[in-house]
Predicted model as a PDB file, atoms N, CA, C, CB and O in Angstrom, pLDDT in the B-factor column:
MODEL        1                                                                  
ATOM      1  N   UNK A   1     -17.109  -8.912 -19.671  1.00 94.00           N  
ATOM      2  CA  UNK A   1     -16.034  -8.289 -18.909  1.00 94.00           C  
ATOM      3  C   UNK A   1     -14.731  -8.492 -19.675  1.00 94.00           C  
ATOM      4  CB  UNK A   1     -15.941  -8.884 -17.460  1.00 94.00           C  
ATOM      5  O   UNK A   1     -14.245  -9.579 -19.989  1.00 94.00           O  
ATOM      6  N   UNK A   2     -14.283  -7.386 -19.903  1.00 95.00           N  
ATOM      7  CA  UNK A   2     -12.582  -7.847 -20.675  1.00 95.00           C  
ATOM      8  C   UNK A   2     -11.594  -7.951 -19.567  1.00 95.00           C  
ATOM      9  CB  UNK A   2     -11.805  -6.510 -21.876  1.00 95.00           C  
ATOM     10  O   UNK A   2     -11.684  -7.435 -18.453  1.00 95.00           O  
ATOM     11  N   UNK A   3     -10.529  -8.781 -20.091  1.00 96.00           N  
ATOM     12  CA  UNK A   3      -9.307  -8.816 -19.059  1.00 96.00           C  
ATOM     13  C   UNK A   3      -8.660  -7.717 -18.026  1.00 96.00           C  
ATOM     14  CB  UNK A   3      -8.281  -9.085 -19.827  1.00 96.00           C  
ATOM     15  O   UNK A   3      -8.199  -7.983 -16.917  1.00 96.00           O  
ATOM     16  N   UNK A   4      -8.745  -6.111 -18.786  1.00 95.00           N  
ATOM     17  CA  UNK A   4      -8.351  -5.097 -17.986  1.00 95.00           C  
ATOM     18  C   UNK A   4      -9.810  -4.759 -17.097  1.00 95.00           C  
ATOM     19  CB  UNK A   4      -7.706  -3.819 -18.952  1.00 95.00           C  
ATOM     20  O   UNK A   4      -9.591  -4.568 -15.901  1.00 95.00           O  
ATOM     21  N   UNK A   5     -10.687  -4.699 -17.350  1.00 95.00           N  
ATOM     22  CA  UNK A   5     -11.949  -4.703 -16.165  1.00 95.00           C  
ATOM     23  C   UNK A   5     -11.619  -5.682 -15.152  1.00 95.00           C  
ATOM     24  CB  UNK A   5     -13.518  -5.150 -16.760  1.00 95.00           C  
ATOM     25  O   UNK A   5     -11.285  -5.195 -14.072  1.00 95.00           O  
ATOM     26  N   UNK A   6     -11.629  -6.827 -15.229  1.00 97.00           N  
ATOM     27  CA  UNK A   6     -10.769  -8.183 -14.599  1.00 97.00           C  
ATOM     28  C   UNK A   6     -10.061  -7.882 -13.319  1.00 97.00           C  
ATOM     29  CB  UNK A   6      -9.543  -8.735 -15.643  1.00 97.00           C  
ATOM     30  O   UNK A   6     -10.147  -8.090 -12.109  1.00 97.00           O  
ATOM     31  N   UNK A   7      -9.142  -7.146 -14.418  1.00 97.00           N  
ATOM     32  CA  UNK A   7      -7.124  -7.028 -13.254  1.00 97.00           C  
ATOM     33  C   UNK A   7      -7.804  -6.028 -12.758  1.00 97.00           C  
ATOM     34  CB  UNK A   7      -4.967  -6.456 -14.082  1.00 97.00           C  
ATOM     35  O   UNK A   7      -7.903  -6.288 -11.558  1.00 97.00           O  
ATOM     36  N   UNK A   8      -8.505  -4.711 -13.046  1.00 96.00           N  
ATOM     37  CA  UNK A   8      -8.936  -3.810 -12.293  1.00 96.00           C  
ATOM     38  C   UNK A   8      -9.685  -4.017 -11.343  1.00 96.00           C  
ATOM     39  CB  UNK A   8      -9.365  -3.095 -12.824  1.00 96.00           C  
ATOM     40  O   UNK A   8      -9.589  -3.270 -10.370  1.00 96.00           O  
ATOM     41  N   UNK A   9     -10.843  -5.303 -11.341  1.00 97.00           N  
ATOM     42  CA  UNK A   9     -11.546  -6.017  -9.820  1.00 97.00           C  
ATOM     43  C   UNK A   9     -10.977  -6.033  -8.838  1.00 97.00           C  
ATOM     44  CB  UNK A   9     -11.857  -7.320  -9.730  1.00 97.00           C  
ATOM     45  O   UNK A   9     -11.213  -5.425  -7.794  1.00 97.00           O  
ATOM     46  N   UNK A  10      -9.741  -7.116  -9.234  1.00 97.00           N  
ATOM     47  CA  UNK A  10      -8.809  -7.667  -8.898  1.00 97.00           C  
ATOM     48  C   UNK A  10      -7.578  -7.423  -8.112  1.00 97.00           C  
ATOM     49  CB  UNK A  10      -8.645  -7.925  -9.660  1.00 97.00           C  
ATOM     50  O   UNK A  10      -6.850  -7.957  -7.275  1.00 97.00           O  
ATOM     51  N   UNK A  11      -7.733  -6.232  -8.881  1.00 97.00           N  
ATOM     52  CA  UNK A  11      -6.202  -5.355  -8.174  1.00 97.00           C  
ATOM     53  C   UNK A  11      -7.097  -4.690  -6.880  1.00 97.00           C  
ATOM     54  CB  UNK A  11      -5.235  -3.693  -9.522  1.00 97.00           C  
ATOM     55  O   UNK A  11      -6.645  -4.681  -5.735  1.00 97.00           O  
ATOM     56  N   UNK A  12      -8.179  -4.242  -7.168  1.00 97.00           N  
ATOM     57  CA  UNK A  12      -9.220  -3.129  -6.222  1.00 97.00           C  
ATOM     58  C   UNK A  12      -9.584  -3.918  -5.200  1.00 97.00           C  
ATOM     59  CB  UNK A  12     -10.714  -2.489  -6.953  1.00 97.00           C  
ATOM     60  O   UNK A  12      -9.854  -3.380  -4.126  1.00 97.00           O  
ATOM     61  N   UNK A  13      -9.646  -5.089  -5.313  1.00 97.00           N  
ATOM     62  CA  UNK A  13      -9.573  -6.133  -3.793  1.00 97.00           C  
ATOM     63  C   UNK A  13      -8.611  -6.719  -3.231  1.00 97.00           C  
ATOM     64  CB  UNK A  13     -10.228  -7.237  -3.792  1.00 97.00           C  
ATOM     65  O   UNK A  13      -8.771  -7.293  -2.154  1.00 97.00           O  
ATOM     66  N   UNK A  14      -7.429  -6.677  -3.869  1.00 97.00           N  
ATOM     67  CA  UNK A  14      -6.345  -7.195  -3.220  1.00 97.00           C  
ATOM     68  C   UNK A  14      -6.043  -5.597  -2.214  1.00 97.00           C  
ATOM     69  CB  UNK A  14      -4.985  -7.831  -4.496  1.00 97.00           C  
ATOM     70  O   UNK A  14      -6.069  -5.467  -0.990  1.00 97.00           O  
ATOM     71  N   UNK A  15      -5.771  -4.561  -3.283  1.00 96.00           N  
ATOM     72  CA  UNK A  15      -5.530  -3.091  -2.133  1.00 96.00           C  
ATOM     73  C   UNK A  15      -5.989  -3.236  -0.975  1.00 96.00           C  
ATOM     74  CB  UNK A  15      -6.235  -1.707  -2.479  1.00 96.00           C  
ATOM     75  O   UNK A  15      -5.372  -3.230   0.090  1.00 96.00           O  
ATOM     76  N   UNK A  16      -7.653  -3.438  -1.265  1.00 97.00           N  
ATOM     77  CA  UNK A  16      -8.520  -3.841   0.296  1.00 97.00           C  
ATOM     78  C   UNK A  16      -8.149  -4.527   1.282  1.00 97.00           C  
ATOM     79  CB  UNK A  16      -9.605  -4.535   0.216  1.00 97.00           C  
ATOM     80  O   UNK A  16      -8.094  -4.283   2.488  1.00 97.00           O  
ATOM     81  N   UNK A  17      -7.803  -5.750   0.429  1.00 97.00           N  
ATOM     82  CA  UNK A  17      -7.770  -6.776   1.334  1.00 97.00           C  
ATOM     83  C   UNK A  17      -6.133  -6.283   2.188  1.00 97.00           C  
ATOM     84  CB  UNK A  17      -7.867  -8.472   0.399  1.00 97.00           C  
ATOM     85  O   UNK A  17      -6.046  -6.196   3.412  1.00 97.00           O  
ATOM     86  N   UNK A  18      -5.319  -6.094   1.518  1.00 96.00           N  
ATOM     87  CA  UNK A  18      -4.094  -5.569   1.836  1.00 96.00           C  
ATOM     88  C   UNK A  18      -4.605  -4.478   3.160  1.00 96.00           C  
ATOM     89  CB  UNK A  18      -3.325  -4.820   0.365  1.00 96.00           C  
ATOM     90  O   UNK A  18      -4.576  -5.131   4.203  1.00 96.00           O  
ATOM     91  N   UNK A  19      -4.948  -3.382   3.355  1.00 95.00           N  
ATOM     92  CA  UNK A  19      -5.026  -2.014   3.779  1.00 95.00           C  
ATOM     93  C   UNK A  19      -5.874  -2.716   5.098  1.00 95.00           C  
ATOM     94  CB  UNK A  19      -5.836  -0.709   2.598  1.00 95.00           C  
ATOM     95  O   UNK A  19      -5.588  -2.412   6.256  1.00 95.00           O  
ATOM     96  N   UNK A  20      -7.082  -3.812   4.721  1.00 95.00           N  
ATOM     97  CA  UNK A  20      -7.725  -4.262   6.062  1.00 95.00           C  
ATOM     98  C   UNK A  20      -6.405  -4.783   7.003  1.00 95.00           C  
ATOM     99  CB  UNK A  20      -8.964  -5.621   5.773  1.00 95.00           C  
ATOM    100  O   UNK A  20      -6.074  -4.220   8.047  1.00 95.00           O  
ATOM    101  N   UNK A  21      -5.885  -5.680   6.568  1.00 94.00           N  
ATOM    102  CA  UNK A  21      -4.825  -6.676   6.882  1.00 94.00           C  
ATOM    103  C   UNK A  21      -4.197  -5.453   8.188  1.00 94.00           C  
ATOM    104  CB  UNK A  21      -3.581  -7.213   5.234  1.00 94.00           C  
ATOM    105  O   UNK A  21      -4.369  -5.445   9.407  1.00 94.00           O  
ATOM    106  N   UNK A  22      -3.347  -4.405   7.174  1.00 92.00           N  
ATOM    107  CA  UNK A  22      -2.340  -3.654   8.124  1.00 92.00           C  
ATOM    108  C   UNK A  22      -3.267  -2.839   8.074  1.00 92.00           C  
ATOM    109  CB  UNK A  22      -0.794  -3.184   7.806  1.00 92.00           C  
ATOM    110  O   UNK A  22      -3.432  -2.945   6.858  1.00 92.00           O  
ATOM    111  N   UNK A  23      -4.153  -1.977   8.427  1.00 91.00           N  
ATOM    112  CA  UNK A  23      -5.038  -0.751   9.200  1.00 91.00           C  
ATOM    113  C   UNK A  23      -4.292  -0.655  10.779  1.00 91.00           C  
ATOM    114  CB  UNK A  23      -7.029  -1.256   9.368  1.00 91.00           C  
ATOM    115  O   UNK A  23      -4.534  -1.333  11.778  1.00 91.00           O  
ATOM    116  N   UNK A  24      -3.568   0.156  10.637  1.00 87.00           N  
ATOM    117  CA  UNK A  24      -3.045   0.765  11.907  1.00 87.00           C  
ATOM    118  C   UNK A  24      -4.029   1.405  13.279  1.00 87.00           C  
ATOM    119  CB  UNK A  24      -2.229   1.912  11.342  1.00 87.00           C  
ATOM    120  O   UNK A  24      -3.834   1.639  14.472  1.00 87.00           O  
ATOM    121  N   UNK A  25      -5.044   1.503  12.413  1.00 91.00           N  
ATOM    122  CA  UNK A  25      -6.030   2.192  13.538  1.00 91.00           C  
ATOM    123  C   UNK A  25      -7.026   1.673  14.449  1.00 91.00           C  
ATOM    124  CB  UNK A  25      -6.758   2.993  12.986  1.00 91.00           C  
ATOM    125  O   UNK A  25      -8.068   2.139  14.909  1.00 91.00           O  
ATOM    126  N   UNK A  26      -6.336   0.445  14.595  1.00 89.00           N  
ATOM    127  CA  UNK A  26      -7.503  -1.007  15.188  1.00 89.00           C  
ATOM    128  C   UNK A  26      -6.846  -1.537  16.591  1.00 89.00           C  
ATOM    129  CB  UNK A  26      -7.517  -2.728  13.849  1.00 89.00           C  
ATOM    130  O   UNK A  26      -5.780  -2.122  16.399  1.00 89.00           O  
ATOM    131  N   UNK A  27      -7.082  -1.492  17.387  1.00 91.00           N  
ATOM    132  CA  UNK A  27      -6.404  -1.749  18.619  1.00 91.00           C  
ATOM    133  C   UNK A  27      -6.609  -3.813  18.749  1.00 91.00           C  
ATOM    134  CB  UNK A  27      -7.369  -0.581  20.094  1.00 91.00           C  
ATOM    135  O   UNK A  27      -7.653  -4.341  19.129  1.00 91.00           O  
ATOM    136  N   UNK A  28      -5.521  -4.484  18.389  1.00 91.00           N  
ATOM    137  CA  UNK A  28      -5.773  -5.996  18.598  1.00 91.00           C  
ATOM    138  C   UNK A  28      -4.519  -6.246  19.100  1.00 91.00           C  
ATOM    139  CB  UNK A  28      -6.183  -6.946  17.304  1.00 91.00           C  
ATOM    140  O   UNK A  28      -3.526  -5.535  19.250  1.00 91.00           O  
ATOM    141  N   UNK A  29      -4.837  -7.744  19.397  1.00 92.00           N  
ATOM    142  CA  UNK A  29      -3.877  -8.654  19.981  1.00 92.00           C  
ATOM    143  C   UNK A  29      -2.686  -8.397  19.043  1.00 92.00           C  
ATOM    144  CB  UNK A  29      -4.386 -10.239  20.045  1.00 92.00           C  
ATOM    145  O   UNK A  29      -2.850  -7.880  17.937  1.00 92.00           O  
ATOM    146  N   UNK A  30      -1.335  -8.816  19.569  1.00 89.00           N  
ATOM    147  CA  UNK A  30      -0.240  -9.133  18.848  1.00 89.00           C  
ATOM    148  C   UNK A  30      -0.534 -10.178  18.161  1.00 89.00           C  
ATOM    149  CB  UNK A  30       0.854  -9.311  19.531  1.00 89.00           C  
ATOM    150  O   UNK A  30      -1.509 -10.896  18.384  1.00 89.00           O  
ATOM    151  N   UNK A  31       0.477 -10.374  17.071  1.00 90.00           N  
ATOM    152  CA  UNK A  31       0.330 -11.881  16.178  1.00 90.00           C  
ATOM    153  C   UNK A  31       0.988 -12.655  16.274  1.00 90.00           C  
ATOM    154  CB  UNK A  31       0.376 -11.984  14.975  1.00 90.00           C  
ATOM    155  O   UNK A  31       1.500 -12.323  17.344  1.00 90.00           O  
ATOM    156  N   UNK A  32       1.368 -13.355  16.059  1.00 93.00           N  
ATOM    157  CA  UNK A  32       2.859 -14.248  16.008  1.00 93.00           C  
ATOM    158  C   UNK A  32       3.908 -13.967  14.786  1.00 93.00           C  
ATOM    159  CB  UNK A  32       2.494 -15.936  15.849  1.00 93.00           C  
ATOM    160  O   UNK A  32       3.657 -14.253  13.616  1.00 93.00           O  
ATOM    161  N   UNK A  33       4.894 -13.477  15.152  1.00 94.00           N  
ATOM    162  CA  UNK A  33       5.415 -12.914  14.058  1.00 94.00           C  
ATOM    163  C   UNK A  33       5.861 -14.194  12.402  1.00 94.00           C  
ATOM    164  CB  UNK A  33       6.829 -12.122  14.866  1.00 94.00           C  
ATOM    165  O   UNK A  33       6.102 -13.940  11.221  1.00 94.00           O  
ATOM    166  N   UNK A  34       5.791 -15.270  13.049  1.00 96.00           N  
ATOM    167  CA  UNK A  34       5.790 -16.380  11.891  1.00 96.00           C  
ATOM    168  C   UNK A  34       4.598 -16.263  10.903  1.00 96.00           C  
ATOM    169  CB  UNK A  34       5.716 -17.876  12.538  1.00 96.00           C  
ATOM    170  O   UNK A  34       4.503 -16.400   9.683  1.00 96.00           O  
ATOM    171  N   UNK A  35       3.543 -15.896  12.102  1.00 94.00           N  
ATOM    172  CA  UNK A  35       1.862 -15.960  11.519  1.00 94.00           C  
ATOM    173  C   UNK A  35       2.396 -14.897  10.263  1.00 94.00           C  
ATOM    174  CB  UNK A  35       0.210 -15.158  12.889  1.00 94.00           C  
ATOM    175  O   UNK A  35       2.840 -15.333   9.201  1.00 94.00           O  
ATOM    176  N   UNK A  36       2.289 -13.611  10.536  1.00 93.00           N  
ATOM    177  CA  UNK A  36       2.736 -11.940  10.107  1.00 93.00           C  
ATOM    178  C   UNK A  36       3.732 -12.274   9.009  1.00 93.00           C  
ATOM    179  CB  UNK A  36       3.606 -10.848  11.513  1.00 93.00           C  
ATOM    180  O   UNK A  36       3.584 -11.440   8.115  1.00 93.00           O  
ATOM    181  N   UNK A  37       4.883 -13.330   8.641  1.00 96.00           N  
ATOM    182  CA  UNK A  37       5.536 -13.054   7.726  1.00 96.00           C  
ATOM    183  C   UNK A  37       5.006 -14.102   6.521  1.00 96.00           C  
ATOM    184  CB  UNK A  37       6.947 -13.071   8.172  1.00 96.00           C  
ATOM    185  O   UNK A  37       5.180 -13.943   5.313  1.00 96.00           O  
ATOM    186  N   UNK A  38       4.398 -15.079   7.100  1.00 97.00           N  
ATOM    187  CA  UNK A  38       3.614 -15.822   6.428  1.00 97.00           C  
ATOM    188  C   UNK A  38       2.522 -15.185   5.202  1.00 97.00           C  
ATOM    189  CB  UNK A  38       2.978 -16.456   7.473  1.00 97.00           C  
ATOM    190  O   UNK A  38       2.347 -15.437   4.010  1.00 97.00           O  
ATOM    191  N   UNK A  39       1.823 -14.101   6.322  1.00 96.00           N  
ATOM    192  CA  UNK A  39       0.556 -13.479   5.859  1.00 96.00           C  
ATOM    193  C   UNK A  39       1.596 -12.537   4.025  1.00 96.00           C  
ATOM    194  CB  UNK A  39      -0.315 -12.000   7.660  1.00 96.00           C  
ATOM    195  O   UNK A  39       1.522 -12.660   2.802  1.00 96.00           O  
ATOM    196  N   UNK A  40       2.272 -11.840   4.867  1.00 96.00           N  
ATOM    197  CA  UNK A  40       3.153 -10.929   3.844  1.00 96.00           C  
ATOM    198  C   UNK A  40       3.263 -11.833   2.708  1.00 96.00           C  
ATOM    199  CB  UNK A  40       4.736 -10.440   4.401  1.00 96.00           C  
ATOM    200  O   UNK A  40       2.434 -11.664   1.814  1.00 96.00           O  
ATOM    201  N   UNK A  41       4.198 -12.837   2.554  1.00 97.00           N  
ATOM    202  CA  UNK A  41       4.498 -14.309   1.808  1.00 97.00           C  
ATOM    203  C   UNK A  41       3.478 -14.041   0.911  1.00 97.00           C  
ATOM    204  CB  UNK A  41       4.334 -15.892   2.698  1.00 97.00           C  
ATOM    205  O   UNK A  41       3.538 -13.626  -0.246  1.00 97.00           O  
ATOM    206  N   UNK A  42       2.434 -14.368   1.682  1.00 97.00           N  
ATOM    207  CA  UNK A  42       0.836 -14.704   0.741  1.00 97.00           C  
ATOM    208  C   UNK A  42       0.508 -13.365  -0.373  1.00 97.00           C  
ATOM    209  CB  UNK A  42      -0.847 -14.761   2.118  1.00 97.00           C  
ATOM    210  O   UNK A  42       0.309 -13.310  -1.586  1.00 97.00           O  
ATOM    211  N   UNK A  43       0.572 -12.330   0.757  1.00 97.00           N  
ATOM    212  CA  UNK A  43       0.404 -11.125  -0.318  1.00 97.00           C  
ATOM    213  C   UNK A  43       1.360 -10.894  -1.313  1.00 97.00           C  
ATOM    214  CB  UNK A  43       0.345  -9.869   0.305  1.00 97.00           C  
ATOM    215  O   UNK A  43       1.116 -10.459  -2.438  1.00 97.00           O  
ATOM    216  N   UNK A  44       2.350 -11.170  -0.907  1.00 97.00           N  
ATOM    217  CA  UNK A  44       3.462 -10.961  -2.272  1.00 97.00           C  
ATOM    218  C   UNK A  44       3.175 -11.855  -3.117  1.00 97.00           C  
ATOM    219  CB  UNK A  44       5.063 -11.134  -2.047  1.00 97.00           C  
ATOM    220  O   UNK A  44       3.597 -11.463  -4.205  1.00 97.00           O  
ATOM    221  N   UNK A  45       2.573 -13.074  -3.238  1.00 98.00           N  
ATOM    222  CA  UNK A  45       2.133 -14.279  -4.226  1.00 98.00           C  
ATOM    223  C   UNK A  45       1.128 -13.915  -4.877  1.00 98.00           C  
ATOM    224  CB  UNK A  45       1.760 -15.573  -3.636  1.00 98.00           C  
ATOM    225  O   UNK A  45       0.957 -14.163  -6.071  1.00 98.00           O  
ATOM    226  N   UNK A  46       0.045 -13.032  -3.862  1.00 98.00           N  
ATOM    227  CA  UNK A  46      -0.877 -12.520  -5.006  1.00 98.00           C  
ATOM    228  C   UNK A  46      -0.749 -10.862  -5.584  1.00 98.00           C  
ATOM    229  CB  UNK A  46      -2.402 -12.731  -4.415  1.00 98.00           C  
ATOM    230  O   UNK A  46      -1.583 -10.177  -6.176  1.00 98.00           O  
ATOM    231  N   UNK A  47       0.362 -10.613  -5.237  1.00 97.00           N  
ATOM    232  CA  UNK A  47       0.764  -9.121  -5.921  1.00 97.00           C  
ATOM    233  C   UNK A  47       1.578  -9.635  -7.062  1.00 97.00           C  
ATOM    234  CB  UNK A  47       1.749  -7.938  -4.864  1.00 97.00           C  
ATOM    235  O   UNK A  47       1.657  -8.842  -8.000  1.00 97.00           O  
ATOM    236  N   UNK A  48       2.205 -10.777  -7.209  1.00 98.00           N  
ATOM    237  CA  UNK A  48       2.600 -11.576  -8.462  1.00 98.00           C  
ATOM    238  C   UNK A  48       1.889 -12.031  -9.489  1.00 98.00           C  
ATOM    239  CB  UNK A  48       3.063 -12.540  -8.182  1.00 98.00           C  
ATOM    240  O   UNK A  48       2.075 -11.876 -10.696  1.00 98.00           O  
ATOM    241  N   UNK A  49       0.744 -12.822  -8.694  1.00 98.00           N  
ATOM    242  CA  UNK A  49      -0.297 -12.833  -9.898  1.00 98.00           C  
ATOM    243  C   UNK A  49      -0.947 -11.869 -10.349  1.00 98.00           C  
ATOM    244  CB  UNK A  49      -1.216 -13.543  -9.748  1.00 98.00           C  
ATOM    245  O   UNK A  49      -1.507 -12.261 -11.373  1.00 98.00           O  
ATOM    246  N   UNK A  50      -1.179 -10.834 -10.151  1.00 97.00           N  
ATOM    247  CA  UNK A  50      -1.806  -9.943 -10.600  1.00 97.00           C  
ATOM    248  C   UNK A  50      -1.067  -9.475 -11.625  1.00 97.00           C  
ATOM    249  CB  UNK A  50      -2.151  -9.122  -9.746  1.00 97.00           C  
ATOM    250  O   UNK A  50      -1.708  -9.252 -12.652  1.00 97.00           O  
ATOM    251  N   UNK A  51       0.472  -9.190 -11.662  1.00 96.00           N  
ATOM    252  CA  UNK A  51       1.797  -8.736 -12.472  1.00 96.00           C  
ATOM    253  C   UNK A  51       1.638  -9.708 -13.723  1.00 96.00           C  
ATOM    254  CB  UNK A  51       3.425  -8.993 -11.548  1.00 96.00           C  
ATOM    255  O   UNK A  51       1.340  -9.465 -14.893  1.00 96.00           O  
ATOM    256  N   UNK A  52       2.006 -11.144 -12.923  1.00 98.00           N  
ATOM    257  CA  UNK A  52       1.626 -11.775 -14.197  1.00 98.00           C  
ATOM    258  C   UNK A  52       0.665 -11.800 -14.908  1.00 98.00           C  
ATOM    259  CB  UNK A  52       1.687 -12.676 -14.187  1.00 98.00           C  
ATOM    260  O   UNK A  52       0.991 -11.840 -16.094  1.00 98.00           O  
ATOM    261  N   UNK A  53      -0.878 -11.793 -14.658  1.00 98.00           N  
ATOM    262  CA  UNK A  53      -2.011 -11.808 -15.456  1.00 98.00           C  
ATOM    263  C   UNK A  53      -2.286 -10.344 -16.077  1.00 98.00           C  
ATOM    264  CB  UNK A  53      -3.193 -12.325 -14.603  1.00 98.00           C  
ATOM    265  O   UNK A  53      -3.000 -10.242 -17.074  1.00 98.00           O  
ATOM    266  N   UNK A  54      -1.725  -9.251 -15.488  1.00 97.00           N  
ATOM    267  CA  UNK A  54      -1.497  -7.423 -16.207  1.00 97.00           C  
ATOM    268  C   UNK A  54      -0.532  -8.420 -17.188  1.00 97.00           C  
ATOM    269  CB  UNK A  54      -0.425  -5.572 -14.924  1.00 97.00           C  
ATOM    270  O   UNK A  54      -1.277  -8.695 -18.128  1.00 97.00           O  
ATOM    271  N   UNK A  55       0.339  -8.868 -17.339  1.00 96.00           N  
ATOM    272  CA  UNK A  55       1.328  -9.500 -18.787  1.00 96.00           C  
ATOM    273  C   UNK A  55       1.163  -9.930 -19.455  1.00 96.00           C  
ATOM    274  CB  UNK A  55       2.097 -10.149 -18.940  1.00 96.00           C  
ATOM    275  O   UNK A  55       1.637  -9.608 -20.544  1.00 96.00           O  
ATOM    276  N   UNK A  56       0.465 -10.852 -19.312  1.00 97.00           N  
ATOM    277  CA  UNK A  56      -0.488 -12.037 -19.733  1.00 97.00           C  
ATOM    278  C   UNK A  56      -1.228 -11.699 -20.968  1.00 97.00           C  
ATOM    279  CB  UNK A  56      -1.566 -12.387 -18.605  1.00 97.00           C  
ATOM    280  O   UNK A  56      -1.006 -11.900 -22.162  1.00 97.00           O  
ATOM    281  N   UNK A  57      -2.447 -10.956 -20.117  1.00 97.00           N  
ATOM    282  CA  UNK A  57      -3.341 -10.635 -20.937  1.00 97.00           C  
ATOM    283  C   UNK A  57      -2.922  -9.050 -21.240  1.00 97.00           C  
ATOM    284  CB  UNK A  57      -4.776 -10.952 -20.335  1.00 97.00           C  
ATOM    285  O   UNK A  57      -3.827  -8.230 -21.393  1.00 97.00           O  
ATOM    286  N   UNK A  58      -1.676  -8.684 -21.313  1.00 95.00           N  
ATOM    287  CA  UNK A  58      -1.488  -6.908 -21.874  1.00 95.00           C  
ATOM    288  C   UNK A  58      -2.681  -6.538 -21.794  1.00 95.00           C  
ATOM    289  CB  UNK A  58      -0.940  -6.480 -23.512  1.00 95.00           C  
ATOM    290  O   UNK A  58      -3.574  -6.633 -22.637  1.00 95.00           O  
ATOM    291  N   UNK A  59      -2.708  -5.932 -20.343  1.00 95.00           N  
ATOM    292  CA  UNK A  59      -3.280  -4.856 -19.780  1.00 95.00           C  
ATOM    293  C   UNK A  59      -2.847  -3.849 -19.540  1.00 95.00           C  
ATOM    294  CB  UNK A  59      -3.659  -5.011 -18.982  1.00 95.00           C  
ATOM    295  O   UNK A  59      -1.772  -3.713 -18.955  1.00 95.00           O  
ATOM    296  N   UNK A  60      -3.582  -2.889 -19.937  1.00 89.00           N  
ATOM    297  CA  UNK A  60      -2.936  -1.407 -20.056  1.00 89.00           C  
ATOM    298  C   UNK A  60      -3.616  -0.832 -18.997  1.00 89.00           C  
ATOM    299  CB  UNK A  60      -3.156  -0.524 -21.501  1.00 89.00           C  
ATOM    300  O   UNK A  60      -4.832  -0.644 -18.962  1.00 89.00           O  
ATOM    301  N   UNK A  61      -2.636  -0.494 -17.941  1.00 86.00           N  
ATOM    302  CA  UNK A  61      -3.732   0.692 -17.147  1.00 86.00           C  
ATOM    303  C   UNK A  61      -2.575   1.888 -16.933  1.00 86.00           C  
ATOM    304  CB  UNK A  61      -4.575   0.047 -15.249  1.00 86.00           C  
ATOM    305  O   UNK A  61      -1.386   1.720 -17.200  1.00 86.00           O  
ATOM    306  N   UNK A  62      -3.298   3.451 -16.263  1.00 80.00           N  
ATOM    307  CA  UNK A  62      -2.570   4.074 -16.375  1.00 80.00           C  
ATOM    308  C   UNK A  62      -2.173   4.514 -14.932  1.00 80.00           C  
ATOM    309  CB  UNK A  62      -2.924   4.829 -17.261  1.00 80.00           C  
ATOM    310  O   UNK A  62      -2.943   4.397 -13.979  1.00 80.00           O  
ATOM    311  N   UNK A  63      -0.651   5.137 -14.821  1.00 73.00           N  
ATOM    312  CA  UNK A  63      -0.101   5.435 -13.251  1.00 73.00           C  
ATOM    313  C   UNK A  63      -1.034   6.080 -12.863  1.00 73.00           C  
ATOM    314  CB  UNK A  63       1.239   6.234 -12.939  1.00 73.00           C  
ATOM    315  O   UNK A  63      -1.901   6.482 -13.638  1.00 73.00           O  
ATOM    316  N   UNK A  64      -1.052   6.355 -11.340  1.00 66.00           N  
ATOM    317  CA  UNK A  64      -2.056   7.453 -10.711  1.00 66.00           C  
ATOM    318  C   UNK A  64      -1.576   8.577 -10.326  1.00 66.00           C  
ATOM    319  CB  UNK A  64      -2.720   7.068  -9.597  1.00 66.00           C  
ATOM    320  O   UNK A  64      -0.744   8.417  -9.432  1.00 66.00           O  
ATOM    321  N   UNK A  65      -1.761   9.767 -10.649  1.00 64.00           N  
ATOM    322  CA  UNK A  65      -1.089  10.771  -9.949  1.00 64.00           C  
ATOM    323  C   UNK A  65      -1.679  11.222  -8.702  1.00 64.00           C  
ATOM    324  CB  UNK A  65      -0.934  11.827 -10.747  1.00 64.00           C  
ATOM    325  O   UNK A  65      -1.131  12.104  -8.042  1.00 64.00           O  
TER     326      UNK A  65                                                      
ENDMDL                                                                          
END                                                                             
């Protein structure tokens, strides 16, 4: 597996995991909004690592149109 196969796993499960998280189309309990900014926190830490390790290891991928 090379590094850009890697970040491409990587990135393709964080989206997921992201899109499950907020899916608007799910009828649940409220959260606690501490819980909710916490959760965000987390995702922005791993939308960082991902930035950093695309740097890291110069990974080239291309925009999507």
């Amino acid at each position: 597996m090379t590094a850009t196969e890697k970040y491409l796993a990587m990135n393709n499960e964080f989206c997921r995991l992201r899109d499950a998280i907020f899916n608007p189309n799910v009828v649940e309990a409220d959260e606690d909004e501490q819980i909710q900014q916490s959760v965000q926190m987390a995702l922005g830490v791993l939308c960082q690592y991902l930035d950093y390790y695309k740097e890291l290891n110069k990974v080239h991928t291309r925009e999507k149109k």
